[in-house]
mmJSON file of the N, C-alpha and C atoms, coordinates in Angstrom:
{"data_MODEL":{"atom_site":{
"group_PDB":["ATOM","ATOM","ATOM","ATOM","ATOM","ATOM","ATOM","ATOM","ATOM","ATOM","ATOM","ATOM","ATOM","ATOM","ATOM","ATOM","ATOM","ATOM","ATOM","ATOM","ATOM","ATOM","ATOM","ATOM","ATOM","ATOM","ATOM","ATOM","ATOM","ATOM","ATOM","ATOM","ATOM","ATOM","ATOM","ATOM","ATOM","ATOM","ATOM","ATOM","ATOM","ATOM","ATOM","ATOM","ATOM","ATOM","ATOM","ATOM","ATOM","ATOM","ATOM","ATOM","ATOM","ATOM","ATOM","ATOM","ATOM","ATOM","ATOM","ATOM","ATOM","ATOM","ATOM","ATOM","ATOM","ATOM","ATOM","ATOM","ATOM","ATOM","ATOM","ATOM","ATOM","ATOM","ATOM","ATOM","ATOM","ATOM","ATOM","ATOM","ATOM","ATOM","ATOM","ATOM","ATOM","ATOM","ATOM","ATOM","ATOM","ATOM","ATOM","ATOM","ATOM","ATOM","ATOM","ATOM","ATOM","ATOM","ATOM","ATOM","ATOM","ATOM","ATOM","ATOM","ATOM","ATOM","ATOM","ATOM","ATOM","ATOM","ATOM","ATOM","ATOM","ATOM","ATOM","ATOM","ATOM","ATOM","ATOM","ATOM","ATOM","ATOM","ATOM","ATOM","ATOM","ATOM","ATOM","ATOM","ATOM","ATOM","ATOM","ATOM","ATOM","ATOM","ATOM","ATOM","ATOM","ATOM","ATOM","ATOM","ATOM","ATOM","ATOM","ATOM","ATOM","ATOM","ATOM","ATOM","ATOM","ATOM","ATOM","ATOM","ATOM","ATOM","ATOM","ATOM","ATOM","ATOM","ATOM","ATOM","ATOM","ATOM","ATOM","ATOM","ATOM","ATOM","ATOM","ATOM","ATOM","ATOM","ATOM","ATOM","ATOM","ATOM","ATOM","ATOM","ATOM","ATOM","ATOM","ATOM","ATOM","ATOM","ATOM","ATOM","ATOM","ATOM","ATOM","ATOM","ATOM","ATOM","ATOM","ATOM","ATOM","ATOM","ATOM","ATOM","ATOM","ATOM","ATOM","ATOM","ATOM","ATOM","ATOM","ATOM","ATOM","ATOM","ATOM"],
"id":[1,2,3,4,5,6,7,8,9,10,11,12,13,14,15,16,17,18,19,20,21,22,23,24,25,26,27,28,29,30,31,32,33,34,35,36,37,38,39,40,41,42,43,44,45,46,47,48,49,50,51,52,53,54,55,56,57,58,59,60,61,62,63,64,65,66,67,68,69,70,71,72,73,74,75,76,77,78,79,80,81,82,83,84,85,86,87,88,89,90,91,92,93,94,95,96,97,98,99,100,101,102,103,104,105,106,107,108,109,110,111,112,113,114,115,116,117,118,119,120,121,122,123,124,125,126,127,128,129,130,131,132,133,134,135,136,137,138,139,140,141,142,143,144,145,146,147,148,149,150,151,152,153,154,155,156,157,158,159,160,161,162,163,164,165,166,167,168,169,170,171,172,173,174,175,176,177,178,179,180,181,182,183,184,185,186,187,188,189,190,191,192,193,194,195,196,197,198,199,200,201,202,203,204,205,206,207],
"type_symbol":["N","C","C","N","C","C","N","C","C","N","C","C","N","C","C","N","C","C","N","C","C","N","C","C","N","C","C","N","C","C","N","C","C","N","C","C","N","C","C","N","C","C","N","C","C","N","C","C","N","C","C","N","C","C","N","C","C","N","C","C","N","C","C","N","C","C","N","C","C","N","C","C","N","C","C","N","C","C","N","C","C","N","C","C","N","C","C","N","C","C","N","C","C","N","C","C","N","C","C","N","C","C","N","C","C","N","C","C","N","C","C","N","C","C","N","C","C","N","C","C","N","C","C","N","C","C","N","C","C","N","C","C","N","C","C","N","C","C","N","C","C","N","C","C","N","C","C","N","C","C","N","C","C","N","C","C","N","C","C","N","C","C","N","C","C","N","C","C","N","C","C","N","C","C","N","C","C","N","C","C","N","C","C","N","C","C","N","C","C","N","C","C","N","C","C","N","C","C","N","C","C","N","C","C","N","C","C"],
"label_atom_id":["N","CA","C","N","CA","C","N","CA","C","N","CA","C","N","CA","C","N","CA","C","N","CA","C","N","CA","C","N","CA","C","N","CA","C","N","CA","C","N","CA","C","N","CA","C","N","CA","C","N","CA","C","N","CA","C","N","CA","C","N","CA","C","N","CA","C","N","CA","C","N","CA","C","N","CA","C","N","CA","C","N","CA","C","N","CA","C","N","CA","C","N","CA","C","N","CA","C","N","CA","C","N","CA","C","N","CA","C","N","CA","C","N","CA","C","N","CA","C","N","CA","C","N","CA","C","N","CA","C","N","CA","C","N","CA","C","N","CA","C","N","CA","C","N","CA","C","N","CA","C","N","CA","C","N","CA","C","N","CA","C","N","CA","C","N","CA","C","N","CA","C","N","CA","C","N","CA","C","N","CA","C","N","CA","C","N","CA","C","N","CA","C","N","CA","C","N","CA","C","N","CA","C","N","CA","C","N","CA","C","N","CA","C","N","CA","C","N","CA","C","N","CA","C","N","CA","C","N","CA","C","N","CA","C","N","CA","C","N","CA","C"],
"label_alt_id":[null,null,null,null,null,null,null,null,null,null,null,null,null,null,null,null,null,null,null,null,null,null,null,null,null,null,null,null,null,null,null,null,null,null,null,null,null,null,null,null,null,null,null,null,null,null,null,null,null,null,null,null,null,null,null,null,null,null,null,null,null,null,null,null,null,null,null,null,null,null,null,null,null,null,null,null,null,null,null,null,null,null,null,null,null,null,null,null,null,null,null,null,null,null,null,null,null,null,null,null,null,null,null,null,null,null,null,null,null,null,null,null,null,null,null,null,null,null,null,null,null,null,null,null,null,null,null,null,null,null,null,null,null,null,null,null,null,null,null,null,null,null,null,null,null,null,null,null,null,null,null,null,null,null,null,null,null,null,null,null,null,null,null,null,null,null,null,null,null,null,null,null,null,null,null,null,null,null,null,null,null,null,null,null,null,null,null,null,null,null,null,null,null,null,null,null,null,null,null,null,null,null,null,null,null,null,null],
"label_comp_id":["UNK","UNK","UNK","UNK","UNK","UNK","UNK","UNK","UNK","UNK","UNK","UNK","UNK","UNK","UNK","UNK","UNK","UNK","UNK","UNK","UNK","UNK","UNK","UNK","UNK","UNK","UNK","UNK","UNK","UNK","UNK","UNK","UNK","UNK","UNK","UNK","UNK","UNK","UNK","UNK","UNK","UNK","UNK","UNK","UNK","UNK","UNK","UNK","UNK","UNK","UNK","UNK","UNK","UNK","UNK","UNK","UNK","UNK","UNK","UNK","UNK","UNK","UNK","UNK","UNK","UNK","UNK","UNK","UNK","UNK","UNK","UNK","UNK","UNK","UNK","UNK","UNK","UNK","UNK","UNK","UNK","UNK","UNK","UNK","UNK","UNK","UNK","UNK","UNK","UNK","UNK","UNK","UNK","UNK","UNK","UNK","UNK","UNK","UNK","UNK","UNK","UNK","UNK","UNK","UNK","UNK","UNK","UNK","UNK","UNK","UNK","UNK","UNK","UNK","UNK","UNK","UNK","UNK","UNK","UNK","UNK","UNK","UNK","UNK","UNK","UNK","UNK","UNK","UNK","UNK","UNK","UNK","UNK","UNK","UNK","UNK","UNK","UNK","UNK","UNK","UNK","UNK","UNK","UNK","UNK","UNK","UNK","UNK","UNK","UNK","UNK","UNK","UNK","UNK","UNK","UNK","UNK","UNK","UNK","UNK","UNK","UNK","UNK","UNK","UNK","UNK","UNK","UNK","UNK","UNK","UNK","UNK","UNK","UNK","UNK","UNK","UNK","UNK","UNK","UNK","UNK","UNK","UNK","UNK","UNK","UNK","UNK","UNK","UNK","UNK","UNK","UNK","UNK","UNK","UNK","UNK","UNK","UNK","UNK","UNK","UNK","UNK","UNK","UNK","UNK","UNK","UNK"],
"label_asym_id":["A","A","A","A","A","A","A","A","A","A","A","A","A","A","A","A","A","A","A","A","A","A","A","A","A","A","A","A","A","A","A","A","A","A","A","A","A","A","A","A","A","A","A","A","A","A","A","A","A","A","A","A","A","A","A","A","A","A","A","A","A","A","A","A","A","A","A","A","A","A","A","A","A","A","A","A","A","A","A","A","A","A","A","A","A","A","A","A","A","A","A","A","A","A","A","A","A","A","A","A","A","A","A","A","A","A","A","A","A","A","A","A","A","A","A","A","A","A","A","A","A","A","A","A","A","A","A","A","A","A","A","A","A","A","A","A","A","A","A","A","A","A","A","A","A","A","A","A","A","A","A","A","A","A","A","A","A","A","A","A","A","A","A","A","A","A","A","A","A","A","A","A","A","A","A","A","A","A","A","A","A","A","A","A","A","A","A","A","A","A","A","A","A","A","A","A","A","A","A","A","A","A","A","A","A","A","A"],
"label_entity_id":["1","1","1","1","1","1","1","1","1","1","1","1","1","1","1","1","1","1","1","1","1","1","1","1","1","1","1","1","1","1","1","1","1","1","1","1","1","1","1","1","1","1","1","1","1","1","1","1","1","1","1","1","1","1","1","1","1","1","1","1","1","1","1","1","1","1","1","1","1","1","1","1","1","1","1","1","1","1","1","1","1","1","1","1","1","1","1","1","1","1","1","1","1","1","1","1","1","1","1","1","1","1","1","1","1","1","1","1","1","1","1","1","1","1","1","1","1","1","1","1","1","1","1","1","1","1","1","1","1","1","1","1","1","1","1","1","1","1","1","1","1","1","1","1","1","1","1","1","1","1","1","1","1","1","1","1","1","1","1","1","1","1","1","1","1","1","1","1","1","1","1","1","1","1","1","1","1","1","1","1","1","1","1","1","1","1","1","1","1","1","1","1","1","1","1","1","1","1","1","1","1","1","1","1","1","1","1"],
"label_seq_id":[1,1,1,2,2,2,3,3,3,4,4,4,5,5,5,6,6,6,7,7,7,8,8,8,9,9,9,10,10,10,11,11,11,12,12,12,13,13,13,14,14,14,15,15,15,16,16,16,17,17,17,18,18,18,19,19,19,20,20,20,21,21,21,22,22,22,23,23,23,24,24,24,25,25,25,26,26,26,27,27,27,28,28,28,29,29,29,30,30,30,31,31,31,32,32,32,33,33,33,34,34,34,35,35,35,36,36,36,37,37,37,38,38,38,39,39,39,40,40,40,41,41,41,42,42,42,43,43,43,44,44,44,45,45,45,46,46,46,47,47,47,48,48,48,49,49,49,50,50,50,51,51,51,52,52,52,53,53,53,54,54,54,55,55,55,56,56,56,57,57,57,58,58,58,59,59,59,60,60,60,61,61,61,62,62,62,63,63,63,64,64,64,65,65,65,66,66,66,67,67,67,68,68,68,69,69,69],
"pdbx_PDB_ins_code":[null,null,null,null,null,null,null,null,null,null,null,null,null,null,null,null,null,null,null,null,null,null,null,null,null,null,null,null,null,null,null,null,null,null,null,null,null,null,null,null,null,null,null,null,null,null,null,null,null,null,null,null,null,null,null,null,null,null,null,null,null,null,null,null,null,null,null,null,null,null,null,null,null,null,null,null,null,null,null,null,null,null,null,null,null,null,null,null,null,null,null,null,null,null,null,null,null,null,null,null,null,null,null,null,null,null,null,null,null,null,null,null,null,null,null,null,null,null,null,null,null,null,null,null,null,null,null,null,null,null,null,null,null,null,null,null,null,null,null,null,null,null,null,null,null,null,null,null,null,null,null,null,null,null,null,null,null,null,null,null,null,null,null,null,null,null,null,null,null,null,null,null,null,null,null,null,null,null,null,null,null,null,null,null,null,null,null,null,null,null,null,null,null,null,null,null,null,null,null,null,null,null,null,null,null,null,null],
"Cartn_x":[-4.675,-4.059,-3.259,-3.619,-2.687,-1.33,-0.508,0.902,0.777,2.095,2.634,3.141,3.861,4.243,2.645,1.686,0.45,-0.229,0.027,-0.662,0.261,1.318,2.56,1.881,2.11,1.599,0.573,-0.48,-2.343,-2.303,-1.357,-1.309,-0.766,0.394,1.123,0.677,-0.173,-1.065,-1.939,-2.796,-3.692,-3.061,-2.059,-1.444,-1.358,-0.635,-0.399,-1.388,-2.408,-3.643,-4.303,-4.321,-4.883,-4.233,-2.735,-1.641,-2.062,-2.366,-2.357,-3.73,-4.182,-5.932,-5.702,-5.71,-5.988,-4.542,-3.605,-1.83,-2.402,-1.765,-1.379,-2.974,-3.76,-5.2,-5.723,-5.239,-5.002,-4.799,-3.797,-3.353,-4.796,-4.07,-5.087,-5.163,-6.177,-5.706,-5.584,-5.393,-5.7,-4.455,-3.975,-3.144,-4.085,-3.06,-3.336,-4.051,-4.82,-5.733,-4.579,-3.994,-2.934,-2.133,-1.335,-0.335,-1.071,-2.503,-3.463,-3.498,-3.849,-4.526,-2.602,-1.439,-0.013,-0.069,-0.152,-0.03,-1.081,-2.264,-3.085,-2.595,-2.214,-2.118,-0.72,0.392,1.777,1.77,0.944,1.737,0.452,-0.805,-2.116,-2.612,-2.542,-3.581,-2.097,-0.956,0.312,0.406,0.35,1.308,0.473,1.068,-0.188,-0.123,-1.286,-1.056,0.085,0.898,2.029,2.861,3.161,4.491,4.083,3.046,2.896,2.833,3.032,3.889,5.24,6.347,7.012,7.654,6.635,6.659,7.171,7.947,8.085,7.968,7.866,7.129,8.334,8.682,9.464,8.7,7.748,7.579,8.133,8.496,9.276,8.516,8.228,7.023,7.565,6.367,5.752,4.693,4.81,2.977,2.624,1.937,1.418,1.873,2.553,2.638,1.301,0.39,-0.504,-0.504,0.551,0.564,1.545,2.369,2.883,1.646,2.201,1.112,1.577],
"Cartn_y":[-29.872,-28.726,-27.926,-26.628,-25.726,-24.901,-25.5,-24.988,-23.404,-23.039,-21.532,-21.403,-22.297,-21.981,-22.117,-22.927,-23.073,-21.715,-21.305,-19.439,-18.654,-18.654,-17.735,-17.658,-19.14,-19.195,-18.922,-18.98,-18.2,-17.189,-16.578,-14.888,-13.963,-14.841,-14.469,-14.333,-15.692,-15.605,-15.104,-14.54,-13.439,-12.179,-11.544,-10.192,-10.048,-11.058,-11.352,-11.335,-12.184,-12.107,-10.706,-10.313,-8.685,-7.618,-7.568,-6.516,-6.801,-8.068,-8.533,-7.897,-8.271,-7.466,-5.606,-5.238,-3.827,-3.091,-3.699,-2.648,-2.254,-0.754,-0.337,-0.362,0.008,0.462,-0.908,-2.028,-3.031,-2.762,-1.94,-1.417,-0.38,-0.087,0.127,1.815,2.792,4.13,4.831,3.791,4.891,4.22,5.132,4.421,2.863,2.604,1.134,0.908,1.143,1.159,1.499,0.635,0.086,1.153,1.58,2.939,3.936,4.133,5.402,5.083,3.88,3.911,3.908,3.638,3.815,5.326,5.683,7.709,8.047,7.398,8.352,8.571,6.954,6.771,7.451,7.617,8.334,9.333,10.04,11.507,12.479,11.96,12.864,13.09,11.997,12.356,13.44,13.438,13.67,14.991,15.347,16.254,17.529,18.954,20.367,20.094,20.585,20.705,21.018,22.308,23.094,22.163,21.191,20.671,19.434,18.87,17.786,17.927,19.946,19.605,18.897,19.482,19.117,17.239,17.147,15.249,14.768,14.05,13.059,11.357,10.735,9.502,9.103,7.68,6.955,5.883,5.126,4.371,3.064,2.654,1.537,0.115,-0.301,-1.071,-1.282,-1.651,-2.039,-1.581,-1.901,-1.39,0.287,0.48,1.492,3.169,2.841,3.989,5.114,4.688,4.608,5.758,5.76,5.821,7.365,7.656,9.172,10.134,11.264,12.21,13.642],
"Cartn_z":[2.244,2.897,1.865,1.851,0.748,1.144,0.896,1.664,1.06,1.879,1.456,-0.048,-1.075,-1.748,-2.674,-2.688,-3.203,-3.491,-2.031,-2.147,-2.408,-2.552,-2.83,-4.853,-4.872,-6.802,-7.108,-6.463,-6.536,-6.123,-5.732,-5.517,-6.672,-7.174,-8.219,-9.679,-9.585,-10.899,-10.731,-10.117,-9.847,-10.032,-9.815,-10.083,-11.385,-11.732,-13.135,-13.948,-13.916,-14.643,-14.785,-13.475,-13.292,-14.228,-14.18,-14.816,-16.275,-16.673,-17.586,-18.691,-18.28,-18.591,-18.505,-16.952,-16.859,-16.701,-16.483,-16.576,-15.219,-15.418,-13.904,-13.156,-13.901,-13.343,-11.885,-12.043,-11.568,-10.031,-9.361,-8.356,-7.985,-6.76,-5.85,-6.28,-5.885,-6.549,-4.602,-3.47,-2.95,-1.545,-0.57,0.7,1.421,1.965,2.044,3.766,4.172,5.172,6.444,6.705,7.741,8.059,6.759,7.005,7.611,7.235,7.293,8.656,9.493,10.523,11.548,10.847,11.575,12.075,11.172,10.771,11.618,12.03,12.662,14.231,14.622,15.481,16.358,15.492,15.324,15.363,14.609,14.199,14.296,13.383,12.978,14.914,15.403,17.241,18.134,17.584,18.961,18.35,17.292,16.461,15.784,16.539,15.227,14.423,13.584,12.141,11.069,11.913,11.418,11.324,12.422,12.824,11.677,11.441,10.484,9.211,8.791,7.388,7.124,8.035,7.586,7.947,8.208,8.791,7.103,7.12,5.795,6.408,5.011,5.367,4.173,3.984,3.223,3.537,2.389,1.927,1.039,1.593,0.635,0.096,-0.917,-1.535,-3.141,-3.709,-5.01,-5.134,-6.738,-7.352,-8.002,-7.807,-8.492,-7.938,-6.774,-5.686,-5.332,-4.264,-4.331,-3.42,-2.503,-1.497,-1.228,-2.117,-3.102,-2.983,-2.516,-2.847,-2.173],
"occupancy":[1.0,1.0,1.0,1.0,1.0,1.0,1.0,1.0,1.0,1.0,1.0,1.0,1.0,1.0,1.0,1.0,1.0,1.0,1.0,1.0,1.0,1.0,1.0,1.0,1.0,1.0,1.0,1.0,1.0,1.0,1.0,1.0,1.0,1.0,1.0,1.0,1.0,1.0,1.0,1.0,1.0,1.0,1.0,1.0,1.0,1.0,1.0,1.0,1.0,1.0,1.0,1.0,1.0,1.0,1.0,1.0,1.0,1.0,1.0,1.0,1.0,1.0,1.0,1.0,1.0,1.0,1.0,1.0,1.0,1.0,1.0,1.0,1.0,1.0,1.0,1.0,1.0,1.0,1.0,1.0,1.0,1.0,1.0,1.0,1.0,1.0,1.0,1.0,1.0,1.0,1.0,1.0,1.0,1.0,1.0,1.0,1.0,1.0,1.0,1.0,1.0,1.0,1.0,1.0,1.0,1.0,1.0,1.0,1.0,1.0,1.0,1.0,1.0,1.0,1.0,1.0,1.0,1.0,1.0,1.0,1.0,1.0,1.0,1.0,1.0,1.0,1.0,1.0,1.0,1.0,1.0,1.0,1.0,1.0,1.0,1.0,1.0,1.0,1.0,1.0,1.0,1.0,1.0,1.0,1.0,1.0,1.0,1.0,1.0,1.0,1.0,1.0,1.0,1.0,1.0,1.0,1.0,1.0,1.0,1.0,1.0,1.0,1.0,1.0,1.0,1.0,1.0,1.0,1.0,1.0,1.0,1.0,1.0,1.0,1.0,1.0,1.0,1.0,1.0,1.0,1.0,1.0,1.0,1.0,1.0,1.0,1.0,1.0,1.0,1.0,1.0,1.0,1.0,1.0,1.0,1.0,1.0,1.0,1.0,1.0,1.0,1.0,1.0,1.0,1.0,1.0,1.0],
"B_iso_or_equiv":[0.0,0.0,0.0,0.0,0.0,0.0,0.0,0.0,0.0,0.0,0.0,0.0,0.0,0.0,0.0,0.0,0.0,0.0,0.0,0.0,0.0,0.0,0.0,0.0,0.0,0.0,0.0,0.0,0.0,0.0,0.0,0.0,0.0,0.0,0.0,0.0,0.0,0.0,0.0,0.0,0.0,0.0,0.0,0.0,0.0,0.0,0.0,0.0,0.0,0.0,0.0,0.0,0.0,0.0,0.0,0.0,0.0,0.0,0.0,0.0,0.0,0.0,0.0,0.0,0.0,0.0,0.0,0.0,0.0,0.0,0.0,0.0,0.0,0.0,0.0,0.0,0.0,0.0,0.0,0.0,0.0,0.0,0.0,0.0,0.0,0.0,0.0,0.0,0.0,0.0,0.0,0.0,0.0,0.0,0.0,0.0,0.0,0.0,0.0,0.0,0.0,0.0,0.0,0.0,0.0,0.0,0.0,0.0,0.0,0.0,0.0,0.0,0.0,0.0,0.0,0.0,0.0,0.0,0.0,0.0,0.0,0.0,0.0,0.0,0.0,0.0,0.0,0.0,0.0,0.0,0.0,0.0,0.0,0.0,0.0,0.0,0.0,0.0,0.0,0.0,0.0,0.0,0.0,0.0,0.0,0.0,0.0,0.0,0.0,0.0,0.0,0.0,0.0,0.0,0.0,0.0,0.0,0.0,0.0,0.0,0.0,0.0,0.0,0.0,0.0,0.0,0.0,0.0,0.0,0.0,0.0,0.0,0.0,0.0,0.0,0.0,0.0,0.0,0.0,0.0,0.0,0.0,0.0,0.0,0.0,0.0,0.0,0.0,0.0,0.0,0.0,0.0,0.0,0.0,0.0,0.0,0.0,0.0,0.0,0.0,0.0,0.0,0.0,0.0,0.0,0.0,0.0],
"pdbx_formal_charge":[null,null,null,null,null,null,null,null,null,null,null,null,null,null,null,null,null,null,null,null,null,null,null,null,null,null,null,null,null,null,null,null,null,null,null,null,null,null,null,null,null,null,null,null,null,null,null,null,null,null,null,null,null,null,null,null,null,null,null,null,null,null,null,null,null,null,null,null,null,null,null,null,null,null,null,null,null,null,null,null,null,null,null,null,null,null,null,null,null,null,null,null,null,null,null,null,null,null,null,null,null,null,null,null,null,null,null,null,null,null,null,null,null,null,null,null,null,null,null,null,null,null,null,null,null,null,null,null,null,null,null,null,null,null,null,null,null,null,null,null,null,null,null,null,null,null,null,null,null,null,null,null,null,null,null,null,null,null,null,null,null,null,null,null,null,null,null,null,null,null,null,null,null,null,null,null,null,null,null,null,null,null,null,null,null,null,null,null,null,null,null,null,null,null,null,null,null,null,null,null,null,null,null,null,null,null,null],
"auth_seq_id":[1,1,1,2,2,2,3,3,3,4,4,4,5,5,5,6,6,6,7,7,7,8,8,8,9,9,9,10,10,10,11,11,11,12,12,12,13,13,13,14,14,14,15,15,15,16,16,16,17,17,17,18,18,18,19,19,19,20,20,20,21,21,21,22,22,22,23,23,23,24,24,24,25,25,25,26,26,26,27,27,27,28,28,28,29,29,29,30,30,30,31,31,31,32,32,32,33,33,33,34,34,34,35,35,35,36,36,36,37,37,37,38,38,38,39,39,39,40,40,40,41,41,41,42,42,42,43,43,43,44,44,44,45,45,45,46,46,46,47,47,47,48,48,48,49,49,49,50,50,50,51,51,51,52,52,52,53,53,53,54,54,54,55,55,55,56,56,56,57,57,57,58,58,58,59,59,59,60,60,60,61,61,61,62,62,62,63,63,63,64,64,64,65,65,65,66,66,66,67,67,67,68,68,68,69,69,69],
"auth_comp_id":["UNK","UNK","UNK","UNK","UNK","UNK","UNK","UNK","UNK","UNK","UNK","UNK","UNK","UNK","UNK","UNK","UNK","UNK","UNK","UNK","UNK","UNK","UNK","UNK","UNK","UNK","UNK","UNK","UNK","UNK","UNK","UNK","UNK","UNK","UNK","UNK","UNK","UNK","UNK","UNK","UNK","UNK","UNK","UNK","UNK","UNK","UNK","UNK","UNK","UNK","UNK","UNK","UNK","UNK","UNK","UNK","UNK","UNK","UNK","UNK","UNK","UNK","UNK","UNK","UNK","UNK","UNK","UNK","UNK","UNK","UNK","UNK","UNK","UNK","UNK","UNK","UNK","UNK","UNK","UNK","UNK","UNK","UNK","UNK","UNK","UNK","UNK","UNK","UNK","UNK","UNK","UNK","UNK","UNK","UNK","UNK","UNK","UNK","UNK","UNK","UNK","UNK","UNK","UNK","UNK","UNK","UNK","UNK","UNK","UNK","UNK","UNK","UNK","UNK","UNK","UNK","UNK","UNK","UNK","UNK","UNK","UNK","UNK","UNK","UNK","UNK","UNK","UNK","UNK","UNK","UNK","UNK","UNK","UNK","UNK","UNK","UNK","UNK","UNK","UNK","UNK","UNK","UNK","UNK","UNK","UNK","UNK","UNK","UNK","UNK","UNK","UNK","UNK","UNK","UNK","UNK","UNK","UNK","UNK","UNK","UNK","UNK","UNK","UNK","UNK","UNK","UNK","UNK","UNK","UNK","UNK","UNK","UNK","UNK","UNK","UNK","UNK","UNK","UNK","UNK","UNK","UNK","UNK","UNK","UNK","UNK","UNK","UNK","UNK","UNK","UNK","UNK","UNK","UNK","UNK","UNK","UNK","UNK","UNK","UNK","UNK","UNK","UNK","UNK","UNK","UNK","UNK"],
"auth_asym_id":["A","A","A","A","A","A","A","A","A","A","A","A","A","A","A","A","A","A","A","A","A","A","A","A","A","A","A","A","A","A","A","A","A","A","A","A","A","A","A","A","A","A","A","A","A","A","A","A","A","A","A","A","A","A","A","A","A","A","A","A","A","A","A","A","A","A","A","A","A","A","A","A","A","A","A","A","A","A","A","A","A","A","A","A","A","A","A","A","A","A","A","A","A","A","A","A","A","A","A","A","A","A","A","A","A","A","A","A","A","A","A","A","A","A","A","A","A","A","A","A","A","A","A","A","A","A","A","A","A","A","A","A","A","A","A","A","A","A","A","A","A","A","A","A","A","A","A","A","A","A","A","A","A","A","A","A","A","A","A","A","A","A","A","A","A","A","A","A","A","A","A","A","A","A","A","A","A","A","A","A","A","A","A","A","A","A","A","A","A","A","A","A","A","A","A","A","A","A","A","A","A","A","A","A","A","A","A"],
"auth_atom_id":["N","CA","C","N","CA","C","N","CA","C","N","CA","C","N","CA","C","N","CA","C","N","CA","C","N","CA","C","N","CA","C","N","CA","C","N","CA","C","N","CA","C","N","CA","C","N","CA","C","N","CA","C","N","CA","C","N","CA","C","N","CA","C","N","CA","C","N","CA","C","N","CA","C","N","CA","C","N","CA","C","N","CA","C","N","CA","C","N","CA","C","N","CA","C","N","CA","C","N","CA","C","N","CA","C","N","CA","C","N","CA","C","N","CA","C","N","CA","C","N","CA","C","N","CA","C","N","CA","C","N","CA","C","N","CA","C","N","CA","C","N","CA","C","N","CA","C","N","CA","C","N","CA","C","N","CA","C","N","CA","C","N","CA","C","N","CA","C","N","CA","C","N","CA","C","N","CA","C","N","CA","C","N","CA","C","N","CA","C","N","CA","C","N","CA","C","N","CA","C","N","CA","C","N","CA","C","N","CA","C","N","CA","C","N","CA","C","N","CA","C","N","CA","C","N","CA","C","N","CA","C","N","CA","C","N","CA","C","N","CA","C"],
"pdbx_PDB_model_num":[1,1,1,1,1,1,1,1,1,1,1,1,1,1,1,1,1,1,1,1,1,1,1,1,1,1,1,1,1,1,1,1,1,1,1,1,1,1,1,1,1,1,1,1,1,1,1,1,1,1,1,1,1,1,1,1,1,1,1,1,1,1,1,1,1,1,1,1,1,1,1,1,1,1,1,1,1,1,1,1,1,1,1,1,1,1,1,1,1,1,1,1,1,1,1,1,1,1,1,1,1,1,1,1,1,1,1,1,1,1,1,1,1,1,1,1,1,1,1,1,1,1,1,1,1,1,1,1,1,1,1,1,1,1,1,1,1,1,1,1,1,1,1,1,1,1,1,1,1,1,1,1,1,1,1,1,1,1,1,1,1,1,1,1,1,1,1,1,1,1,1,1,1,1,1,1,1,1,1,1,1,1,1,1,1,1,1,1,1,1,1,1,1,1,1,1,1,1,1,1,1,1,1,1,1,1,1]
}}}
């Protein structure tokens, strides 16, 4: 059986290994499925177009900021 801290350390050394080889390129280049499908469901189906410029989003995370734009 592989506890949590088992995959906590095979996750870690996998990032690591990755950063390690490719640096930032490593990270993802694009939003992270989940937020896209939060936002659709929130704001993109309820909300005009007009009114969803001035929508702001605060992201709070790691990584490459993928998710900036």
């Amino acid at each position: 059986m592989t506890t949590k801290n088992q995959l906590t350390d095979k996750t870690q050394k996998w990032y690591e290994d990755a950063y390690s080889s490719e640096g930032v390129k490593a990270q993802r280049l694009y939003p992270n499925e989940e937020l896209l499908r939060f936002l659709g469901r929130h704001y993109f189906s309820c909300t005009e177009r007009e009114q969803r410029k001035s929508i702001k989003v605060l992201e709070l995370g790691c990584g490459s900021g993928a998710i900036c734009g």
